[in-house]
PASERO-546325 format. One record per residue (C-alpha): residue number from 1; chain; x, y, z. Coordinates in Angstrom, 2 decimals, decimal comma, padded with zeros to 5 digits, always signed. Each point is the difference from the previous one (the first is absolute). Last residue first. Layout:
// PASERO-546325
<pt NUM 'A' <X Y Z>> ...
// end
This chain:
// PASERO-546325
<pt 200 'A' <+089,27 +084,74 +116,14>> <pt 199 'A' <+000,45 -001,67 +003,13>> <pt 198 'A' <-002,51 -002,61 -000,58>> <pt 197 'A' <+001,32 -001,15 -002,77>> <pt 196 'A' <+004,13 +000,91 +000,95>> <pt 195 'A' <-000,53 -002,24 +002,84>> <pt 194 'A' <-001,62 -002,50 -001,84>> <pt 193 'A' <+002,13 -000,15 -002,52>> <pt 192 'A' <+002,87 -000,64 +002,81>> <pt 191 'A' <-001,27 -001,85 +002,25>> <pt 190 'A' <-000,96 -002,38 -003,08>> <pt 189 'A' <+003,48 -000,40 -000,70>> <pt 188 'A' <+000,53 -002,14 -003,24>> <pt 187 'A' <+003,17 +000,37 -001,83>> <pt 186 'A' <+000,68 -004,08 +000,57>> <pt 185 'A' <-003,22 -000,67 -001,57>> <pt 184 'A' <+001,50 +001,50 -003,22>> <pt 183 'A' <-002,40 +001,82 -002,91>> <pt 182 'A' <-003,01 +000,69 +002,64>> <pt 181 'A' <+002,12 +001,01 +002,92>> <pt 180 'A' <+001,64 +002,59 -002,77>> <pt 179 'A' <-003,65 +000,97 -001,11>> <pt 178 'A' <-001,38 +000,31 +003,48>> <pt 177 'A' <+002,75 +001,99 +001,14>> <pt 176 'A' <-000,71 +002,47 -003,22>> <pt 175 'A' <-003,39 +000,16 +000,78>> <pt 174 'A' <+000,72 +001,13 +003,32>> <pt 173 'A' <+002,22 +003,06 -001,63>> <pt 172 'A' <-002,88 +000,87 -003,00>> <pt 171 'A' <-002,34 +001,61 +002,68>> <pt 170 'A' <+002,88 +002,81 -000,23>> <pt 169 'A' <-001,42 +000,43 -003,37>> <pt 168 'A' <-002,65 +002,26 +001,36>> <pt 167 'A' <+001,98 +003,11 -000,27>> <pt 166 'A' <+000,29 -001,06 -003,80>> <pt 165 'A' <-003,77 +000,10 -000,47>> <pt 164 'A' <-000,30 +003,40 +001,26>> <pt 163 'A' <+002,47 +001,57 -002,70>> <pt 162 'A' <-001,63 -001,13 -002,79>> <pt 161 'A' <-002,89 +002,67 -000,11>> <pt 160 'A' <+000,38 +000,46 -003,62>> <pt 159 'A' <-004,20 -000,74 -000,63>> <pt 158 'A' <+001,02 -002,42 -003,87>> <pt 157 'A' <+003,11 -001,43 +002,80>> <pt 156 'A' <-002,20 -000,52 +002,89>> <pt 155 'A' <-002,93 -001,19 -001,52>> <pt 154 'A' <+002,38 -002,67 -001,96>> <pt 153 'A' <+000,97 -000,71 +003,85>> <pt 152 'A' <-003,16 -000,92 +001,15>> <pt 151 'A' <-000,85 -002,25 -003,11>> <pt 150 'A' <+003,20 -002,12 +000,24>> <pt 149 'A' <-000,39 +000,10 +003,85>> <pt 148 'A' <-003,41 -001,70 -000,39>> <pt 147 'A' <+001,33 -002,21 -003,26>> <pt 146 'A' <+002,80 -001,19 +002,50>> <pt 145 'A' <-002,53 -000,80 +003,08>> <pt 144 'A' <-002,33 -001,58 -001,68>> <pt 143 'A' <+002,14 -002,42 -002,11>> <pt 142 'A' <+002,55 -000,54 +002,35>> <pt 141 'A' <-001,14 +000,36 +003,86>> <pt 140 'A' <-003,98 -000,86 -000,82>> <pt 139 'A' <-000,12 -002,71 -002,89>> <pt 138 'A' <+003,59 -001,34 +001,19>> <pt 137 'A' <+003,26 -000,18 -002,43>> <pt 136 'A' <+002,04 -003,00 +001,48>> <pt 135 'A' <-001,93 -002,57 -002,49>> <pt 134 'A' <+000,92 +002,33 -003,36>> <pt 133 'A' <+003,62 -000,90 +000,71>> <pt 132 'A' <+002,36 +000,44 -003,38>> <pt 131 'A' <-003,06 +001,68 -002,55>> <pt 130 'A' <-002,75 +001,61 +002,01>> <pt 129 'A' <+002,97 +001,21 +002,88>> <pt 128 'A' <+001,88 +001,29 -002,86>> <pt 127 'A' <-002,77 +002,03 -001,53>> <pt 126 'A' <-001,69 +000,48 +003,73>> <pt 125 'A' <+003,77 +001,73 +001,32>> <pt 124 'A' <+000,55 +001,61 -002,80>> <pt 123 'A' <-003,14 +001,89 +000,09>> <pt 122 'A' <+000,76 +000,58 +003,70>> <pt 121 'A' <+003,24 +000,86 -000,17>> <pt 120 'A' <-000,86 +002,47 -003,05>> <pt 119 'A' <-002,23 +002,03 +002,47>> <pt 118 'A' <+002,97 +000,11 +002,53>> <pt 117 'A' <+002,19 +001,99 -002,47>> <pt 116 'A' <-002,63 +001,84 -001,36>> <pt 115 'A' <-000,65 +001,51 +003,31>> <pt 114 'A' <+003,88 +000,08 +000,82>> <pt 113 'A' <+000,23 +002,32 -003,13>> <pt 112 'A' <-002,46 +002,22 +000,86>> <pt 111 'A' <+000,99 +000,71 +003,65>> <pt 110 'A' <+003,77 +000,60 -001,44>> <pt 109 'A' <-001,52 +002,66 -002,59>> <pt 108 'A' <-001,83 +001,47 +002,83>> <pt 107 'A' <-003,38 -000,31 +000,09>> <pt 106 'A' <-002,02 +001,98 +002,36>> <pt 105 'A' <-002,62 -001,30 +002,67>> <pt 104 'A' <+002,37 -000,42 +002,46>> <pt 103 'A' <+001,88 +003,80 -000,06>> <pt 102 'A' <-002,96 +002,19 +001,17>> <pt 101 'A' <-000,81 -002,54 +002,84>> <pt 100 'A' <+003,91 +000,25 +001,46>> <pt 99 'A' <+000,46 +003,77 -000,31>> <pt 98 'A' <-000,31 +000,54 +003,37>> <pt 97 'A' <+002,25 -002,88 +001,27>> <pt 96 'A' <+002,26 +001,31 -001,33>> <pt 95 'A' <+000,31 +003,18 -001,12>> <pt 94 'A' <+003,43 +000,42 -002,08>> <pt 93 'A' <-001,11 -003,75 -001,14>> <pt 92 'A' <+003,10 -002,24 +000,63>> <pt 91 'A' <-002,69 -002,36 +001,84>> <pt 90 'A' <-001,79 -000,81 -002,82>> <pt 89 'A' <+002,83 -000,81 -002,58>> <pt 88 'A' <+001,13 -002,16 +002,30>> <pt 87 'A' <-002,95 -001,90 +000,57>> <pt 86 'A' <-000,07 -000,32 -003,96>> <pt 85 'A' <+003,36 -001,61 +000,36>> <pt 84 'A' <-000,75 -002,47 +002,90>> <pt 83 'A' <-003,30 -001,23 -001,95>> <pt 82 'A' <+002,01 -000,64 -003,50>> <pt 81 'A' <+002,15 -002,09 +002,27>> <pt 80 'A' <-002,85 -001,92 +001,47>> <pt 79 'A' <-001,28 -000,02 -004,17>> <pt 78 'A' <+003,68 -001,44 -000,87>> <pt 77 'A' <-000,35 -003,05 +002,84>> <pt 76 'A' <-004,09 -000,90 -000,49>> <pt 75 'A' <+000,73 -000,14 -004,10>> <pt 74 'A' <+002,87 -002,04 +000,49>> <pt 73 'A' <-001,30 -002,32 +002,78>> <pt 72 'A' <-003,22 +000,04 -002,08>> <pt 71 'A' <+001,67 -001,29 -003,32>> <pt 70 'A' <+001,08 -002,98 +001,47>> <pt 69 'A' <-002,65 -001,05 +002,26>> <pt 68 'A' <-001,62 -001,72 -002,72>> <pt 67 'A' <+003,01 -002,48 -000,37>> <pt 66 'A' <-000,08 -001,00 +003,76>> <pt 65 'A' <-003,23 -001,18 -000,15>> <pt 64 'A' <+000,11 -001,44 -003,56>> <pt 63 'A' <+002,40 -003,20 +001,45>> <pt 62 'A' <+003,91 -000,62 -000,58>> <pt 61 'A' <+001,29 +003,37 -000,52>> <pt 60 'A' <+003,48 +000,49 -002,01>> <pt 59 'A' <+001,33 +002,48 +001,85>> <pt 58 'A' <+002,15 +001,27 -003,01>> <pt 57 'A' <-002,30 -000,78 -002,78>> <pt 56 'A' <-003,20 +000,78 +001,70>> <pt 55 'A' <+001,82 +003,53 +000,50>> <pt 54 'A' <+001,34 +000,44 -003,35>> <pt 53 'A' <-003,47 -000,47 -000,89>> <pt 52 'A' <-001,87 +002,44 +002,49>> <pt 51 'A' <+002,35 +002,65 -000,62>> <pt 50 'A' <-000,22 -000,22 -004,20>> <pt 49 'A' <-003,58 +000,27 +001,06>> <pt 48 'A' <+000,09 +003,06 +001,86>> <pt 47 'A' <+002,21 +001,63 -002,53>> <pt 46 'A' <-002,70 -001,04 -002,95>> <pt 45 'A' <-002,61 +001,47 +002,12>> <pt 44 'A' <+001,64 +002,98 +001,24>> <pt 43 'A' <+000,96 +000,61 -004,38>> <pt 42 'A' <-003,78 +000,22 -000,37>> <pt 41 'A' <-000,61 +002,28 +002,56>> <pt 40 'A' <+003,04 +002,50 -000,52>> <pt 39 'A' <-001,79 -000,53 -004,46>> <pt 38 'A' <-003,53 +000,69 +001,82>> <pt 37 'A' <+001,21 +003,34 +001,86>> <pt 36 'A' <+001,79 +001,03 -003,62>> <pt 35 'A' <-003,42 -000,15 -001,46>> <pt 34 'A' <+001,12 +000,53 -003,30>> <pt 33 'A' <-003,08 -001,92 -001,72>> <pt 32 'A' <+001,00 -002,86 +000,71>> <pt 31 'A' <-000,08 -001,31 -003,06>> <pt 30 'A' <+001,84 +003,02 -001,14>> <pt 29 'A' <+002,68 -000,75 +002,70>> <pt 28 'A' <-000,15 -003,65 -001,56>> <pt 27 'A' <+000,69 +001,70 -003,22>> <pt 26 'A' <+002,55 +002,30 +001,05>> <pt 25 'A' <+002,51 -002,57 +001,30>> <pt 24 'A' <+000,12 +000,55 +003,63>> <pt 23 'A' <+002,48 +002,60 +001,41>> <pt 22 'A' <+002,50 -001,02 +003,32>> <pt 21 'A' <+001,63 +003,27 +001,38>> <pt 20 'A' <+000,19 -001,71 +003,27>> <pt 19 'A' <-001,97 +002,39 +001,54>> <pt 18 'A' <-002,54 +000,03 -002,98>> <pt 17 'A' <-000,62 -004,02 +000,50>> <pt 16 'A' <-000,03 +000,01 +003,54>> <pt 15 'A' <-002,61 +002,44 +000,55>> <pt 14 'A' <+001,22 +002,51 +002,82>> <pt 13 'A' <+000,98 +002,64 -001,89>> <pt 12 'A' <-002,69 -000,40 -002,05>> <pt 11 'A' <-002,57 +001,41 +002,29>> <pt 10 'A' <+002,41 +002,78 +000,55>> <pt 9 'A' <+000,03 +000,82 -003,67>> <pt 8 'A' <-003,79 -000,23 +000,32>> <pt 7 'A' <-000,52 +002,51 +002,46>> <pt 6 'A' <+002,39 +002,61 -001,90>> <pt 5 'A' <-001,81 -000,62 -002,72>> <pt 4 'A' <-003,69 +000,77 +001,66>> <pt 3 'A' <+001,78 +002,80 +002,01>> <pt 2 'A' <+000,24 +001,95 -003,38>> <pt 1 'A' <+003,73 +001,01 -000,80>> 
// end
């Protein structure tokens, strides 16, 4: 079997839609042109919003602030687990550390998927963010910095060296103190995002 297939069964493995044996109708497939990678991203979106919803609904958020911190908690909590697993995958290497700087700038079908992952948080994050609380999203830390990150990580995915960006998700473990502090006063410890800040 040519590595190219193999490669993308293992892509698919870890796209939501395949894994769950989920199949579009064949038209919108068609229309998108069988791009199985944009059908995982597509589906992301609409999971990430579903989130976001049943969220507002539950904790029922009485200002933006707390509403556009929603979807970063999530995203900063399943990336800082995404960063622990890739970790894990580096130090299981038969030659570790040796083998480290051959291994980061590969893409592993885990590394891929946690790339598009966090790219559709940040789409998802300015579509919402333009539509429910367009005042919380900032010229430099929203806009900016999500289309900057967009770009890098679409260079990423079209250059498969995946794996790299998902060791730097541990950044993602302050952010996720900031969210929760963000969302409920009462969850806020600055000691402790800015321990983990300057920490990590």
């Amino acid at each position: 079997m040519p590595s190219s297939v193999v490669e993308e069964a293992l892509v698919r493995a870890w796209s939501p839609l395949h894994a769950l044996g989920v199949k579009l109708p064949e038209q919108v497939s068609e229309l998108l042109g069988g791009d199985s990678e944009l059908e995982s991203d597509i589906a992301m979106g609409a999971v990430l919003s579903l989130y976001w919803v049943v969220a507002m609904a539950v904790l029922r958020p009485k200002a933006e602030r707390p509403a556009a911190w929603l979807l970063t908690a999530f995203s900063a909590l399943t990336c800082s687990a995404a960063f622990f697993v890739s970790w894990l995958h580096l130090v299981e290497l038969p030659d570790f550390p040796v083998g480290v700087p051959d291994v980061v700038l590969l893409d592993t079908p885990f590394s891929r998927f946690t790339a598009r992952y966090f790219r559709v948080t940040l789409a998802m994050d300015l579509l919402l963010g333009f539509v429910f609380y367009r005042n919380q999203l900032d010229p430099l830390t929203s806009w900016f910095h999500h289309t900057a990150y967009f770009a890098l990580l679409t260079w990423a995915i079209r250059s498969r060296v995946t794996h790299c960006f998902t060791l730097f998700l541990v950044e993602e473990i302050p952010t996720f103190f900031l969210a929760l502090g963000s969302i409920d006063k009462r969850l806020r410890y600055d000691f402790v995002f800015g321990g983990t800040f300057f920490t990590l």
